[in-house]
C-alpha positions, -999 to +999 in steps of 0.1 A: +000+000+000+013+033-008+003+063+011+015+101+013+035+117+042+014+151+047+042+166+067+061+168+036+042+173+008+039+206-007+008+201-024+025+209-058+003+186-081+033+170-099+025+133-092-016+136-102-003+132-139+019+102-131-015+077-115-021+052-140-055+048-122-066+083-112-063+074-074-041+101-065-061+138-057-051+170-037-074+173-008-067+212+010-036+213-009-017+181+001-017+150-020-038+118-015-041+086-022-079+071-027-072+033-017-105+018-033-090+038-066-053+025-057-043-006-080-007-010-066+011-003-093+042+014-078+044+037-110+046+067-083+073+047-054+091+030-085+092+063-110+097+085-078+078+113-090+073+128-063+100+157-060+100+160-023+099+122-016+065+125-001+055+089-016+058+061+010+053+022+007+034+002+035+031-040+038+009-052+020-007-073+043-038-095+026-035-115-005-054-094-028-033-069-022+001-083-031-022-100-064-029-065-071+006-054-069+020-076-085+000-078-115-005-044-118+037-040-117+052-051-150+080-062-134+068-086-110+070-116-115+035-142-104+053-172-089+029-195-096+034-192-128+066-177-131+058-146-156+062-113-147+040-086-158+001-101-156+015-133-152+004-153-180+019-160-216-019-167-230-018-190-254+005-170-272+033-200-267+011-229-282+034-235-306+055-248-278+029-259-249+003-271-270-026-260-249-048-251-277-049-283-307-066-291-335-102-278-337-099-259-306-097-217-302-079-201-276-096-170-259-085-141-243-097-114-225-076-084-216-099-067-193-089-029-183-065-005-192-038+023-176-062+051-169-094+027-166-088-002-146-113-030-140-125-042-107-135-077-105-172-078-102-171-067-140-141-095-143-168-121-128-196-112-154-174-115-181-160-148-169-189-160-164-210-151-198-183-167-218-180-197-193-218-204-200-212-199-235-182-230-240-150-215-224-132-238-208-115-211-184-074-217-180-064-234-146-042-215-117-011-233-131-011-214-166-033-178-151-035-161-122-072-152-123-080-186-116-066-187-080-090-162-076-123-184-090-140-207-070-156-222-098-136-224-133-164-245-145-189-216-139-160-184-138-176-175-105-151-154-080-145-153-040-173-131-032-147-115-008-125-101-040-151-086-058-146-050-049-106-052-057-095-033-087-068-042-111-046-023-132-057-048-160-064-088-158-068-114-180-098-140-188-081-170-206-091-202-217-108-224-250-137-235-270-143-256-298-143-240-334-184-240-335-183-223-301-169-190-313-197-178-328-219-185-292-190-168-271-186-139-291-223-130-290-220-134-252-192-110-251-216-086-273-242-094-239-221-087-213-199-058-229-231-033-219-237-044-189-201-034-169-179-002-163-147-009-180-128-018-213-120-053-222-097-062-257-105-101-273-075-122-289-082-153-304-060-182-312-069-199-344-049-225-365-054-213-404-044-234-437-019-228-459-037-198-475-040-185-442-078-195-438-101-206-411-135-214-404-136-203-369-138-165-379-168-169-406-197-163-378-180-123-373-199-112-408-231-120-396-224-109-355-216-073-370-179-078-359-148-060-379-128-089-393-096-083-376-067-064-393-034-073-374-025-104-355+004-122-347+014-153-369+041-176-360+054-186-397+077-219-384+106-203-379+108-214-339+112-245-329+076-263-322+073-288-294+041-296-302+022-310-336-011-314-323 
């Protein structure tokens, strides 16, 4: 937890630009920090932007906070999984773990942004729309969100965690190639009914012309066929065939 000594802040504004989060306010001309705003970042202790060193750290004593911290701190690393920033690779490394084979479609969610955030009562909706819809939600050993889950059948959270706010988290998992179509019209549900930003990547196999079937239910969902993406043309090393 970060807080402000008042004794020696001036109350010169300098560090309000510097919140990733919008957490940090002048309140009769000293500097605050809102702690149901705060993600844990440590953009303001890390960047030291405070010019009169004003910016102090405190234990973090419960386990969502050190979860907020350290996936809201690029770089942290979650030692469950051993990645830093968010702490998952997605399935951006099938080539090598294989998560996602043949016929399958890896999903995920990047839920909140620097400047937005995302607590996790909109996290839990979203979990649990696409959940219903054929995800098959990612296990704690590949994503940190899951340690958080009592359910990764159903994407339902500790009730206790729901008012915790993240810099940004990820929803990640798979469905069968004729389950896209059902989970992408969830997301289209459940993207009106919370208060932050979400991005979707999916991970699709394509033939030699670059084709796949996966993505032919976006023309008739009203969804943008997708203009950039990342391909892996062969050039690695693949561990995995499947």
């Amino acid at each position: 937890m970060t807080i402000i000594n008042k004794e020696v802040c001036t109350g010169c504004g300098v560090c309000l630009k510097y919140c990733t989060v919008g957490a940090v306010r002048l309140e009769e001309k000293v500097a605050v920090v809102d702690q149901t705003l705060c993600t844990e970042c440590y953009v303001c202790l890390r960047h030291k932007v405070c010019p009169k060193d004003a910016y102090q750290p405190i234990e973090l004593k419960s386990f969502y906070q050190v979860m907020q911290h350290v996936l809201s701190d690029p770089v942290e690393t979650f030692d469950k999984t051993g990645v830093t920033g968010r702490g998952t690779e997605e399935s951006k490394t099938n080539d090598v773990t294989g998560r996602v084979i043949k016929g399958e479609v890896g999903v995920c969610i990047d839920m909140g942004r620097p400047g937005v955030g995302v607590y996790l009562r909109d996290v839990e909706k979203v979990a649990m729309a696409v959940a219903k819809a054929g995800v098959a939600l990612a296990d704690a050993e590949h994503t940190p969100l899951a340690q958080l889950m009592t359910d990764l059948t159903t994407g339902k959270l500790k009730d206790d965690c729901l008012d915790t706010r993240f810099l940004s988290i990820i929803i990640e998992g798979k469905c069968r190639e004729d389950q896209v179509k059902e989970v992408l019209a969830a997301l289209k549900k459940v993207e009106t009914e919370i208060d932050t930003v979400f991005s979707l990547g999916l991970m699709v196999r394509v033939d030699e012309k670059g084709r796949t079937n996966a993505l032919d239910c976006l023309e008739e969902l009203g969804i943008a066929k997708p203009v950039r993406g990342k391909v892996n043309v062969g050039l690695g090393r693949p561990l995995v065939t499947a």
